[in-house]
N, C-alpha and C positions, 0 to 999 in steps of 0.2 A: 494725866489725861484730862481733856477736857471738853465739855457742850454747855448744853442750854441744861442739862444735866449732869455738866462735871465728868464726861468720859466722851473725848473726841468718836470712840471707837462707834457710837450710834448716830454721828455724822455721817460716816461713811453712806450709811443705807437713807438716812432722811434729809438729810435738809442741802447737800451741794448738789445733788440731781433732778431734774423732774420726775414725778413716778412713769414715763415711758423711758427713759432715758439711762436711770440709776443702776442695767448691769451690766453699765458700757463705760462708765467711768470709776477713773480707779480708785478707791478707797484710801480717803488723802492720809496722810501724815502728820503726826504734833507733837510739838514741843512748849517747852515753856521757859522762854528766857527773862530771869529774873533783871537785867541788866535793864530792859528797856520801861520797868517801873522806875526806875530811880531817874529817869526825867522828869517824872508827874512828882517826885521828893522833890529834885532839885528847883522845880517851880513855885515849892511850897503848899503842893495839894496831893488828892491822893485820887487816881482818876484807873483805867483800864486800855489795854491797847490790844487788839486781835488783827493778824492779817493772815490771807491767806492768798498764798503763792499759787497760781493757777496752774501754772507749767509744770511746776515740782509738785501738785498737789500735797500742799506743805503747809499746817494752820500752824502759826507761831503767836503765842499769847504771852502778855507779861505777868499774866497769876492766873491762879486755876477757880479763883473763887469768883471775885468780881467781874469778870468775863463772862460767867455765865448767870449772873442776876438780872434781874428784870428794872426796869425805870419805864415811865412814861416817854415816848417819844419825841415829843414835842415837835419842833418844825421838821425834822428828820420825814414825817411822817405826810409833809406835804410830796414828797415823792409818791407815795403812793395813793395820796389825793389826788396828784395829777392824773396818773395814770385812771385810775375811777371813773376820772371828772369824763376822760376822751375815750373812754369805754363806753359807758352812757350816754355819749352825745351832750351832758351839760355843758362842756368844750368841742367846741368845732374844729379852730386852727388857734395854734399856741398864738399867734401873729398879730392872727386879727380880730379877734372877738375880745371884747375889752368891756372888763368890768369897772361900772362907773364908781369913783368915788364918792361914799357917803354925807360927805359933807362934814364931820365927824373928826377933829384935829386933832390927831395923838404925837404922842413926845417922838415917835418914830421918823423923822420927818419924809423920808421915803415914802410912807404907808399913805400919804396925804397927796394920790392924783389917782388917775386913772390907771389900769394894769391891762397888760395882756396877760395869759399865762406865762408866758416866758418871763415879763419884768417881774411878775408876780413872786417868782421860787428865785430871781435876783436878788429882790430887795426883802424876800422872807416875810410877804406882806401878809400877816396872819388875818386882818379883816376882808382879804379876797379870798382866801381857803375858806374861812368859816362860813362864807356865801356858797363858797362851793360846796362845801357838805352839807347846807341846808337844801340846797338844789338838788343832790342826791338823793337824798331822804334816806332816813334810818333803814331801812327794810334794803334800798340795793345795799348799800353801805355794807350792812351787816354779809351780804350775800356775796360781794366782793372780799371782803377781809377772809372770807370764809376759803374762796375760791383761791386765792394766791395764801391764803396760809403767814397771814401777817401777827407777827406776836402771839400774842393771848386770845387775838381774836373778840377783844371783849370793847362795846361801843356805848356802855351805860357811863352818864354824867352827862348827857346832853350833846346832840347831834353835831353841836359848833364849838365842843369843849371837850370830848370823850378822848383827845389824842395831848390838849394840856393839861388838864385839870382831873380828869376822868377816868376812866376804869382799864385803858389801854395802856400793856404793857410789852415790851418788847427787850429781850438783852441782847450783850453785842454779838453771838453765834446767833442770833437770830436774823440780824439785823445784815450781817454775811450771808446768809444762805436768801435773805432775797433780795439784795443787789445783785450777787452771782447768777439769778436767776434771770432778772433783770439785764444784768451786761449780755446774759449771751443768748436772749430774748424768748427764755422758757420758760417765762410764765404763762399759766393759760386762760390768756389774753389775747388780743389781736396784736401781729407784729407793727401796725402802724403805730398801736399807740407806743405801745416798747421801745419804737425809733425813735419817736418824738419826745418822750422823757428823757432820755439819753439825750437827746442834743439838747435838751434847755438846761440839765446840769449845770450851773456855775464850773470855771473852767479855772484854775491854778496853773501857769507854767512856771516848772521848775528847772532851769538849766533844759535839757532836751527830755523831761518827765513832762507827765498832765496829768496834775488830779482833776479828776472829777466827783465832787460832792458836797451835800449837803448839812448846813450845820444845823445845830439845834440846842432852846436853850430852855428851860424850868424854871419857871417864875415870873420870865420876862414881861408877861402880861401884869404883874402886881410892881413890874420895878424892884423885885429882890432877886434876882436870879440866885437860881441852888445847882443846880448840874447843867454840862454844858454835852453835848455830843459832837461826832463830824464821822462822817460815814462816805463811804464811795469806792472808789479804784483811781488806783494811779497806772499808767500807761508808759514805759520806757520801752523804745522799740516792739519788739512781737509781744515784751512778757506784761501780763498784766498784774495787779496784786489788790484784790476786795479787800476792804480796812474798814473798821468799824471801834471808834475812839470815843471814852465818855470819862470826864473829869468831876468831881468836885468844884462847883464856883464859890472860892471862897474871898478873893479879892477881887476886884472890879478886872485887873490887866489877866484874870484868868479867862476872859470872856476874847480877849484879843488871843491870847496862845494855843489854843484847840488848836489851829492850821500850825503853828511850830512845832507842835509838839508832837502831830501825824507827820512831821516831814521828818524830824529825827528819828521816830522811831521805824518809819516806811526806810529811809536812811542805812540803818543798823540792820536791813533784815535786807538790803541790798534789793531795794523795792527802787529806789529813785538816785 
């Protein structure tokens, strides 16, 4: 059994439901296939994989431990920046309101022009989020994280650093229970904006699958990266499957395998 406290069975009641919603959906199922660890061996790391089958209300994890530990989010956590950001009005239209670049030349070379939000969660431009959460201010910030129920909830280390460096933590049944929210637009939020982060998702085709999601990585701001994430749904015909994947970065080509390594194991669990 497994959660965000090692027993799927307190899923059922909290985290795949909204609370108007939760005694009308059925209380999922879990297991735990040890088979789809030994991709993150055969990569030479040691990393976690979670999904959950919508249709079959069916969480399949590859260990019961690391699944449900906590890490910092890192750019995972610009999804729910965005959404914030077009909550509050600091975002208008993902399209058209563009944040100027700083002038400021980082080794990323993406991060060196102007964004909208949408190019912004493309190229994972971490100096236009961190504008964006200054624009927020601590106080919504904190009021939002509170209202959707993100992680830990916790926004101390600095209002432009509280989700790399900082005191936010989130693990991977966390990190499912608000994309699932998210995908089927219960959180309690306004539906435009829930529309509008769903379509700027980065998009994956795979054969006739689409993932949809966002990576994220530890360190990246220091050029040592430690842990890597990728979180989303993938989409095959009607079924959809929430996924929530975080690695050990211990060699540089681990920072490139996160999307292989959710496709094998989304693969194995007859997700794509």
């Amino acid at each position: 059994m497994l959660t965000r406290r090692h027993a799927f069975g307190l899923l059922a009641s909290t985290a795949l439901a909204p609370a108007a919603a939760r005694a009308e959906v059925a209380p999922p199922r879990s297991e735990i296939r040890a088979g789809l660890a030994k991709h993150f061996a055969d990569a030479g790391t040691a990393g976690t994989f979670v999904g959950y089958k919508t249709d079959d209300y069916l969480i399949v994890a590859s260990d019961p431990d690391r699944s449900g530990e906590g890490f910092r989010p890192a750019s995972t956590f610009k999804i729910a920046n965005s959404l914030i950001a077009l909550e509050t009005g600091v975002v208008g239209d993902p399209d058209k309101d563009v944040f100027k670049w700083d002038g400021v030349t980082r080794d990323v070379e993406t991060w060196n022009r102007d964004h909208t939000l949408r190019s912004a969660i493309a190229a994972s431009a971490v100096p236009v989020y961190q504008e964006i959460a200054r624009r927020i201010g601590a106080e919504r910030m904190q009021n939002y994280l509170d209202r959707i129920d993100y992680g830990n909830h916790a926004i101390g280390g600095g209002i432009d650093q509280f989700w790399l460096t900082g005191d936010l933590q989130i693990d991977p049944i966390q990190q499912i229970d608000f994309i699932d929210r998210l995908r089927r637009g219960a959180l309690p939020v306004s539906t435009r904006s829930q529309d509008l982060v769903r379509d700027i998702l980065p998009v994956t085709k795979i054969g006739d699958a689409v993932i949809r999601a966002k990576t994220g990585l530890l360190g990246a701001e220091t050029g040592q990266p430690t842990l890597g994430w990728l979180v989303g749904w993938a989409e095959k015909g009607s079924a959809q499957t929430v996924f929530a994947l975080n690695l050990d970065i211990r060699e540089p080509r681990h920072v490139a395998q996160r999307m292989a390594l959710a496709q094998q194991c989304l693969g194995d669990i007859g997700a794509i």
